[in-house]
Chimera marker file (.cmm) of the C-alpha trace (Angstrom):
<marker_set name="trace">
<marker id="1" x="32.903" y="-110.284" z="-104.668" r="1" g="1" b="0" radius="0.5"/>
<marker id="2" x="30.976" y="-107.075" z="-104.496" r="1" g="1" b="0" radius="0.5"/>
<marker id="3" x="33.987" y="-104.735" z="-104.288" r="1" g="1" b="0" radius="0.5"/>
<marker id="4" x="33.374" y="-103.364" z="-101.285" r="1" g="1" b="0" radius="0.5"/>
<marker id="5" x="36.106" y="-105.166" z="-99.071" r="1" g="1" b="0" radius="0.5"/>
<marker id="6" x="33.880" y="-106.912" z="-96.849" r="1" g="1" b="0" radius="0.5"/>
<marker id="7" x="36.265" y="-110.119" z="-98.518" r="1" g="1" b="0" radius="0.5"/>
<marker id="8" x="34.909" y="-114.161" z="-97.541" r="1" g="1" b="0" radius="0.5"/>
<marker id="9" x="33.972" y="-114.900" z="-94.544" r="1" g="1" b="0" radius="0.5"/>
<marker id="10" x="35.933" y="-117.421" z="-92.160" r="1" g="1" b="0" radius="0.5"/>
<marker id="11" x="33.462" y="-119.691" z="-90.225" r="1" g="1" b="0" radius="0.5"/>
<marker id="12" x="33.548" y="-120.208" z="-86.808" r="1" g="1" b="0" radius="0.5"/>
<marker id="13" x="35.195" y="-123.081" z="-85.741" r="1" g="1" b="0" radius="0.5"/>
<marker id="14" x="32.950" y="-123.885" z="-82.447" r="1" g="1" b="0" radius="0.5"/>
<marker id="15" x="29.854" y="-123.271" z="-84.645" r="1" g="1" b="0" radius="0.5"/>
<marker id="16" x="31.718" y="-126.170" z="-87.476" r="1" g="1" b="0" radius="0.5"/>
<marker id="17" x="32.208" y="-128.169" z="-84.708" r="1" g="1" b="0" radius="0.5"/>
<marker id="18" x="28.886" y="-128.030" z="-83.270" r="1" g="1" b="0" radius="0.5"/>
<marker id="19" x="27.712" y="-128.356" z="-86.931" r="1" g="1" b="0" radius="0.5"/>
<marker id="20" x="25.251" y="-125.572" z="-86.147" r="1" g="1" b="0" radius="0.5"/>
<marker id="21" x="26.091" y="-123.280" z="-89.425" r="1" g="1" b="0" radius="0.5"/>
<marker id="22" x="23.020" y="-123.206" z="-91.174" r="1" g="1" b="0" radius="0.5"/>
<marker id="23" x="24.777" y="-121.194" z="-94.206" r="1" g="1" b="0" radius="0.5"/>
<marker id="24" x="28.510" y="-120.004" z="-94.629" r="1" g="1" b="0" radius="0.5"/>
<marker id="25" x="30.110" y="-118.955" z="-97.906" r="1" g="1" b="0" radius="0.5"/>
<marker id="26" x="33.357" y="-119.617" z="-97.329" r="1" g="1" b="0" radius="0.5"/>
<marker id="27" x="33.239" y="-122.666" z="-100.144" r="1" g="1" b="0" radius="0.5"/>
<marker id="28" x="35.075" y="-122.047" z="-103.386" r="1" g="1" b="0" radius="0.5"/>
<marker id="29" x="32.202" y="-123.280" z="-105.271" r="1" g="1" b="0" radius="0.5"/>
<marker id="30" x="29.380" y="-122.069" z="-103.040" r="1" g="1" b="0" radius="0.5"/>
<marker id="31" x="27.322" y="-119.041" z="-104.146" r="1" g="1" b="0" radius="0.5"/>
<marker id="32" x="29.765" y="-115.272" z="-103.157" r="1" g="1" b="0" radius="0.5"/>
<marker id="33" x="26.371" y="-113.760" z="-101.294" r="1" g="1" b="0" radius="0.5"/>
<marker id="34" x="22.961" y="-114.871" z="-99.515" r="1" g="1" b="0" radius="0.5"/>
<marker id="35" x="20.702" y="-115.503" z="-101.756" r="1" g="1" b="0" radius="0.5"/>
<marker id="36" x="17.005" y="-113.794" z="-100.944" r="1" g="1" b="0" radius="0.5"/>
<marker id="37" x="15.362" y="-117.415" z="-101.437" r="1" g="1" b="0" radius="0.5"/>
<marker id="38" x="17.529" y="-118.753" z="-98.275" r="1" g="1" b="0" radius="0.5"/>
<marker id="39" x="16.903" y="-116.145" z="-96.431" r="1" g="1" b="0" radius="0.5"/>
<marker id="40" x="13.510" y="-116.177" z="-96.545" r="1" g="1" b="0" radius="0.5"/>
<marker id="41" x="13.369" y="-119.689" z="-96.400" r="1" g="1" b="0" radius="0.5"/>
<marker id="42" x="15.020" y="-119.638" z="-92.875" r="1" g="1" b="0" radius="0.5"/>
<marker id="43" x="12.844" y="-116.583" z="-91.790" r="1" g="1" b="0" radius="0.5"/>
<marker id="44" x="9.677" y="-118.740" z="-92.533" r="1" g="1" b="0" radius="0.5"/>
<marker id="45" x="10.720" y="-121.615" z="-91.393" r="1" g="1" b="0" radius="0.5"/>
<marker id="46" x="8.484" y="-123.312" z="-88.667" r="1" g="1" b="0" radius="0.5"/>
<marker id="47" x="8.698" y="-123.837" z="-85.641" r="1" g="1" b="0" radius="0.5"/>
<marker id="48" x="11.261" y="-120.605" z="-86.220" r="1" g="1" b="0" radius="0.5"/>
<marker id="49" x="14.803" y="-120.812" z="-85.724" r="1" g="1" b="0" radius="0.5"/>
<marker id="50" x="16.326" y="-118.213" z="-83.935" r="1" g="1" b="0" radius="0.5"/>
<marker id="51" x="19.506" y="-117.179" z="-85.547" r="1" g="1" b="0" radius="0.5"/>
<marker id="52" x="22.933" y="-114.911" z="-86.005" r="1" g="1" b="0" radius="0.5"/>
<marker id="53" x="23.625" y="-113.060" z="-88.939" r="1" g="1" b="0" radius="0.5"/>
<marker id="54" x="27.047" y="-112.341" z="-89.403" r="1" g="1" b="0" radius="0.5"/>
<marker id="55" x="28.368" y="-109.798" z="-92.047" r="1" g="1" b="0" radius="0.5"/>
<marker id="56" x="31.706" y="-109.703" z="-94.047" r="1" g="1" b="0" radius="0.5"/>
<marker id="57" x="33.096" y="-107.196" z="-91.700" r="1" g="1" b="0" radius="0.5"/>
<marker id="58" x="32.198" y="-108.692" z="-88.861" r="1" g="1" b="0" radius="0.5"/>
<marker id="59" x="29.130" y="-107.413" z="-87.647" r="1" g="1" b="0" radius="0.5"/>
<marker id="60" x="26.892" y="-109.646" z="-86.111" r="1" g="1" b="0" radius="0.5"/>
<marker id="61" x="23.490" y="-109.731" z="-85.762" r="1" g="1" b="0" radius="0.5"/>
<marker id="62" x="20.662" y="-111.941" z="-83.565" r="1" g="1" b="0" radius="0.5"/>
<marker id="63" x="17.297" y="-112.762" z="-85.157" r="1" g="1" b="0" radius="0.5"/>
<marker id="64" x="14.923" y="-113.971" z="-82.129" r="1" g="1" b="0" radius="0.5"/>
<marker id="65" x="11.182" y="-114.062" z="-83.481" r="1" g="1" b="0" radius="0.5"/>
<marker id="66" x="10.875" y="-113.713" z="-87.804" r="1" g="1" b="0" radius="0.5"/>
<marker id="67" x="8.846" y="-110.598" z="-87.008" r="1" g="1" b="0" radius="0.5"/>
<marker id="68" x="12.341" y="-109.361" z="-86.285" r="1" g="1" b="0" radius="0.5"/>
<marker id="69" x="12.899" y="-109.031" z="-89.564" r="1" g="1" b="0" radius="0.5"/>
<marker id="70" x="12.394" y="-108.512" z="-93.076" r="1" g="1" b="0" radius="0.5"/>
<marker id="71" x="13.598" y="-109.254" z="-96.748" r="1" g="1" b="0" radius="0.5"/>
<marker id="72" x="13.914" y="-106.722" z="-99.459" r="1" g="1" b="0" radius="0.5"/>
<marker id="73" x="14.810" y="-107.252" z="-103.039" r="1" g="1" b="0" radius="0.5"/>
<marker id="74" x="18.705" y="-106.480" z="-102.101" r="1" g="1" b="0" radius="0.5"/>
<marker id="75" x="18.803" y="-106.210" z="-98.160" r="1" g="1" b="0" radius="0.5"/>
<marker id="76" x="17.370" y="-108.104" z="-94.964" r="1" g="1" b="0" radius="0.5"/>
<marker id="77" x="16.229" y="-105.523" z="-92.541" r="1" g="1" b="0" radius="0.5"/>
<marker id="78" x="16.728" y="-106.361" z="-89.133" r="1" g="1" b="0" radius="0.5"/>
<marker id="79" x="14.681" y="-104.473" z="-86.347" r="1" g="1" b="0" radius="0.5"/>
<marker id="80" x="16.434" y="-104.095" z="-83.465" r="1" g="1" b="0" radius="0.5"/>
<marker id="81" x="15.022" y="-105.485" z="-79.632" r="1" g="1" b="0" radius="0.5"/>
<marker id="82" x="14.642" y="-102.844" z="-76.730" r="1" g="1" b="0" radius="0.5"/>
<marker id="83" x="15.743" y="-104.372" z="-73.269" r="1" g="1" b="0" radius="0.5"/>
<marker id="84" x="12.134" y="-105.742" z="-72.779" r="1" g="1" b="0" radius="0.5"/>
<marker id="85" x="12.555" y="-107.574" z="-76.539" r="1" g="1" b="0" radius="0.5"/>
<marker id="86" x="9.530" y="-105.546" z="-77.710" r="1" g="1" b="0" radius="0.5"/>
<marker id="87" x="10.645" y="-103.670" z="-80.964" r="1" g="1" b="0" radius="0.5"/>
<marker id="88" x="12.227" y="-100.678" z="-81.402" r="1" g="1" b="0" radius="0.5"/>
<marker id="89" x="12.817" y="-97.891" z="-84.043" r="1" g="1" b="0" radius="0.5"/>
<marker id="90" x="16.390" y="-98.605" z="-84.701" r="1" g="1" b="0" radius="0.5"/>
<marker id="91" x="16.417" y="-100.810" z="-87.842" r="1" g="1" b="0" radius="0.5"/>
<marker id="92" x="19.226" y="-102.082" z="-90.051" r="1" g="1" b="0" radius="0.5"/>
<marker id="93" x="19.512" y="-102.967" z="-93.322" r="1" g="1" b="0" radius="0.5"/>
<marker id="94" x="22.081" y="-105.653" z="-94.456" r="1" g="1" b="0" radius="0.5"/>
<marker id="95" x="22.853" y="-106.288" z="-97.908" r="1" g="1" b="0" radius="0.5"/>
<marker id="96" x="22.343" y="-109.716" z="-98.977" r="1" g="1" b="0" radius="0.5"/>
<marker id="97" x="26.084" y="-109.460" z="-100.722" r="1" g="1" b="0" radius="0.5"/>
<marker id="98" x="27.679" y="-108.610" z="-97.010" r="1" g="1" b="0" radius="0.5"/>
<marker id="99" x="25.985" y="-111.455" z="-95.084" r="1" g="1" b="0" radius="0.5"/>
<marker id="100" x="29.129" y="-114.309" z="-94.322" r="1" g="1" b="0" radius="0.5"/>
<marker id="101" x="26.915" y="-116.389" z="-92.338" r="1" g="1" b="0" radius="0.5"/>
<marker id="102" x="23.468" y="-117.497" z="-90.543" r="1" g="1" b="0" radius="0.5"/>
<marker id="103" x="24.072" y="-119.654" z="-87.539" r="1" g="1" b="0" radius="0.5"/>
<marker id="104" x="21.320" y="-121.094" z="-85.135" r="1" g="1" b="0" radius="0.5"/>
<marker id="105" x="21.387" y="-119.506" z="-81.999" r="1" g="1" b="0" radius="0.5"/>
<marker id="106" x="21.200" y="-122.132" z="-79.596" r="1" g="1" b="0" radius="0.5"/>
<marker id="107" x="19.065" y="-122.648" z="-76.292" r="1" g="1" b="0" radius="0.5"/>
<marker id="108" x="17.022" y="-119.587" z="-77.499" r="1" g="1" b="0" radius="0.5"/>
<marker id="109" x="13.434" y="-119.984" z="-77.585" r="1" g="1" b="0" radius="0.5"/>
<marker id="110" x="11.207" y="-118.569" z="-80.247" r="1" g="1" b="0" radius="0.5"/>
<link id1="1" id2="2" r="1" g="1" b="0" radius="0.2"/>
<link id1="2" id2="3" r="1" g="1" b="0" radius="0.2"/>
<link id1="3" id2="4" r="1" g="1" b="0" radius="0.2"/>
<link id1="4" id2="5" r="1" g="1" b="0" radius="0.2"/>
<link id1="5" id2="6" r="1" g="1" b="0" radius="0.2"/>
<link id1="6" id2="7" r="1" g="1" b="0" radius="0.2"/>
<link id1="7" id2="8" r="1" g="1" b="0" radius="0.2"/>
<link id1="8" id2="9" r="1" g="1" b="0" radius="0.2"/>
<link id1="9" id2="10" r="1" g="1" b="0" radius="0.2"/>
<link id1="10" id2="11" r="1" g="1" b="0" radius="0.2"/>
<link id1="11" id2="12" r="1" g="1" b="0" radius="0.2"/>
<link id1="12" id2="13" r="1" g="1" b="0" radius="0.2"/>
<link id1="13" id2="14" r="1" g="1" b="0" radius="0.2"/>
<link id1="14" id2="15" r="1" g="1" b="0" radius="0.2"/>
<link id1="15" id2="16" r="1" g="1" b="0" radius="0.2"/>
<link id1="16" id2="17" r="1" g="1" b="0" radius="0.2"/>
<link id1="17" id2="18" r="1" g="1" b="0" radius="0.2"/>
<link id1="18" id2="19" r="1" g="1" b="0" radius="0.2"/>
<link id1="19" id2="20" r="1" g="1" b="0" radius="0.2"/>
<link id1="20" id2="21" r="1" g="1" b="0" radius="0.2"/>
<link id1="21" id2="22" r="1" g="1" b="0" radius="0.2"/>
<link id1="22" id2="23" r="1" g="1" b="0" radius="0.2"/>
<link id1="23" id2="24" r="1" g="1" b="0" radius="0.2"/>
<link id1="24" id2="25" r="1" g="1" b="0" radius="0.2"/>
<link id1="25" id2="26" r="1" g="1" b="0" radius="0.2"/>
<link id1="26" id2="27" r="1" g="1" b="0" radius="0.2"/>
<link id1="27" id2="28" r="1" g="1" b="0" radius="0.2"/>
<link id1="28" id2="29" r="1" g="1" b="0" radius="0.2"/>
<link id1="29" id2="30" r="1" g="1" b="0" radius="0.2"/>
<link id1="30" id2="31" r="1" g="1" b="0" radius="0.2"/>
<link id1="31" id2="32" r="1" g="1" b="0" radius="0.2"/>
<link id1="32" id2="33" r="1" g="1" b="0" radius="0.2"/>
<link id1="33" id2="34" r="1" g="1" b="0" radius="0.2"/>
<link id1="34" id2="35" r="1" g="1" b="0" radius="0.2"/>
<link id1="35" id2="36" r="1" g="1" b="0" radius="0.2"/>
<link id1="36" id2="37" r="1" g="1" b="0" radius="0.2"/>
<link id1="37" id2="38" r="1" g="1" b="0" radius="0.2"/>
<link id1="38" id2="39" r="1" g="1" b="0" radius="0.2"/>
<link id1="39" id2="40" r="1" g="1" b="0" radius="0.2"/>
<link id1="40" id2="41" r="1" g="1" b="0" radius="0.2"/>
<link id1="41" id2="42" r="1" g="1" b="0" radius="0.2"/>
<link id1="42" id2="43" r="1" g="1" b="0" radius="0.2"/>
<link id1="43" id2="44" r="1" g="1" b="0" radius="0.2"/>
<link id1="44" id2="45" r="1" g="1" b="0" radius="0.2"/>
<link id1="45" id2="46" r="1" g="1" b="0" radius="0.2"/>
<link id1="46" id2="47" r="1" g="1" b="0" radius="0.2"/>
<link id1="47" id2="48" r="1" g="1" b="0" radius="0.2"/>
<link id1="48" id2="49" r="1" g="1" b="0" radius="0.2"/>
<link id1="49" id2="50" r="1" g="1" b="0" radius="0.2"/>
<link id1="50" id2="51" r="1" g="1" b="0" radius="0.2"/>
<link id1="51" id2="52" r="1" g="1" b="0" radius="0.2"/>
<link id1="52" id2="53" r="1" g="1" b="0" radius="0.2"/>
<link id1="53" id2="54" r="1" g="1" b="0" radius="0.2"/>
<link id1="54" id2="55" r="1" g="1" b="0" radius="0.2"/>
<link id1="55" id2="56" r="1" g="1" b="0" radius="0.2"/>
<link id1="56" id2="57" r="1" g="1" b="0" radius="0.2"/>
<link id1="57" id2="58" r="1" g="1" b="0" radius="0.2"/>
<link id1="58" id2="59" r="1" g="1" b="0" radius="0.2"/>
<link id1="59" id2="60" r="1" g="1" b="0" radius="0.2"/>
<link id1="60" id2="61" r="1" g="1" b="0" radius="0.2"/>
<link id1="61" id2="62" r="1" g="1" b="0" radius="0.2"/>
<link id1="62" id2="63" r="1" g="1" b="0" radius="0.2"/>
<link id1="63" id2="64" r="1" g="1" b="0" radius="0.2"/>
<link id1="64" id2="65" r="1" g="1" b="0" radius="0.2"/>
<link id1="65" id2="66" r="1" g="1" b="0" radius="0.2"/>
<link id1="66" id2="67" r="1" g="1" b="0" radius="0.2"/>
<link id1="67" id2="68" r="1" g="1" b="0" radius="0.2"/>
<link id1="68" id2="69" r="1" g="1" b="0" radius="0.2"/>
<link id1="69" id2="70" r="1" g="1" b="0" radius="0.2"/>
<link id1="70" id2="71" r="1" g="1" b="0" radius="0.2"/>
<link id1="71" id2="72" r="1" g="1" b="0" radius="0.2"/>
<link id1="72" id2="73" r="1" g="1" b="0" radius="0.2"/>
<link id1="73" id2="74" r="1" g="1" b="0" radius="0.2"/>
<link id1="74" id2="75" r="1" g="1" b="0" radius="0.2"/>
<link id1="75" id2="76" r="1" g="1" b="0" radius="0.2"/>
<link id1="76" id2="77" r="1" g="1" b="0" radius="0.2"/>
<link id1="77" id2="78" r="1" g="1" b="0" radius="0.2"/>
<link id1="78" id2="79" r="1" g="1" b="0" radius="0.2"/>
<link id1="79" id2="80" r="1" g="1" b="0" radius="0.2"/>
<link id1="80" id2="81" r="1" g="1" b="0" radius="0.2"/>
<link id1="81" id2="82" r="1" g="1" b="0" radius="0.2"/>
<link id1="82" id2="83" r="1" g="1" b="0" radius="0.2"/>
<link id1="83" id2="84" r="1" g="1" b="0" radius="0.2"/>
<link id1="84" id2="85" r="1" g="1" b="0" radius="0.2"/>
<link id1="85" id2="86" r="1" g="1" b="0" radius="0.2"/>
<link id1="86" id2="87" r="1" g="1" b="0" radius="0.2"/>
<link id1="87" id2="88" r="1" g="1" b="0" radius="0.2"/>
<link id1="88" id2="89" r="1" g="1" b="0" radius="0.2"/>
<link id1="89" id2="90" r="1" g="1" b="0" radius="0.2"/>
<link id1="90" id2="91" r="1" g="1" b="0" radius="0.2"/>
<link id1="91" id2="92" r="1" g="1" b="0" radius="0.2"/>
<link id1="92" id2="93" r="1" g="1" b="0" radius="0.2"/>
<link id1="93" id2="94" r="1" g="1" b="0" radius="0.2"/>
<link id1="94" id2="95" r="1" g="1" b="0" radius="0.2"/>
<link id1="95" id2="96" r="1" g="1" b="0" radius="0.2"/>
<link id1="96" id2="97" r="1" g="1" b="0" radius="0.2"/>
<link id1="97" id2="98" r="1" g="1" b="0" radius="0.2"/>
<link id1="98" id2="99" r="1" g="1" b="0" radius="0.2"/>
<link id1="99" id2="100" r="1" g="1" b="0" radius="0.2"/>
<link id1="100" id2="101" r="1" g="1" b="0" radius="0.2"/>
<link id1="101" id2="102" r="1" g="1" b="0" radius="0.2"/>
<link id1="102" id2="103" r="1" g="1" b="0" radius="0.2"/>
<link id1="103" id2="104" r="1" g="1" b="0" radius="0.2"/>
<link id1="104" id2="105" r="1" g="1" b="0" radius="0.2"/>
<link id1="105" id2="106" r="1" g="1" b="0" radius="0.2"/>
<link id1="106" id2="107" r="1" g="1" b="0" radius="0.2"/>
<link id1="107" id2="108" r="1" g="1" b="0" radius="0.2"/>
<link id1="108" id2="109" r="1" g="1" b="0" radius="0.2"/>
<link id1="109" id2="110" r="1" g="1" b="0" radius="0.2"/>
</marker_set>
């Protein structure tokens, strides 16, 4: 853990069922954070993916278009969307140790 409290992550169960979770860490023997490779893996993936980042403590964040974001050596910055989904200047950084889980966001189009 990184000591910060942010404690495992519980998946969500309609995104289990669905089957949907494209990484979770609530495993005992799975990795304790996101590792930079999978991240970027799923941010270059094409056709992109949309997805949902969640954090440890429950924060949740959408990913729409990979220009959206962007990896660091310890954080994935997200850029936020103004209404019109153009970008905007309010940008957050996420630790890779805090992110719980990416999900697909589904019937979103690239």
């Amino acid at each position: 853990m990184c000591g910060c409290k942010c404690g495992p992550a519980s998946e969500d169960k309609s995104a289990r069922q669905t089957g949907r979770v494209l990484f979770s860490r609530i495993a005992r023997d799975t990795i304790n954070s996101m590792t930079l490779e999978a991240l970027k893996a799923m941010l270059t993936r094409h056709p992109f993916e949309p997805m949902r980042v969640k954090t440890g403590n429950g924060e949740v964040f959408e990913i729409r278009h990979p220009e959206m974001a962007s990896l660091t050596k310890s954080a994935l910055v997200i850029v936020h969307p103004d209404a019109d989904g153009s970008p905007s200047d309010k940008v957050e950084y996420v630790s890779h140790l805090h992110v719980a889980s990416v999900e697909a966001v589904t019937g979103a189009a690239a």
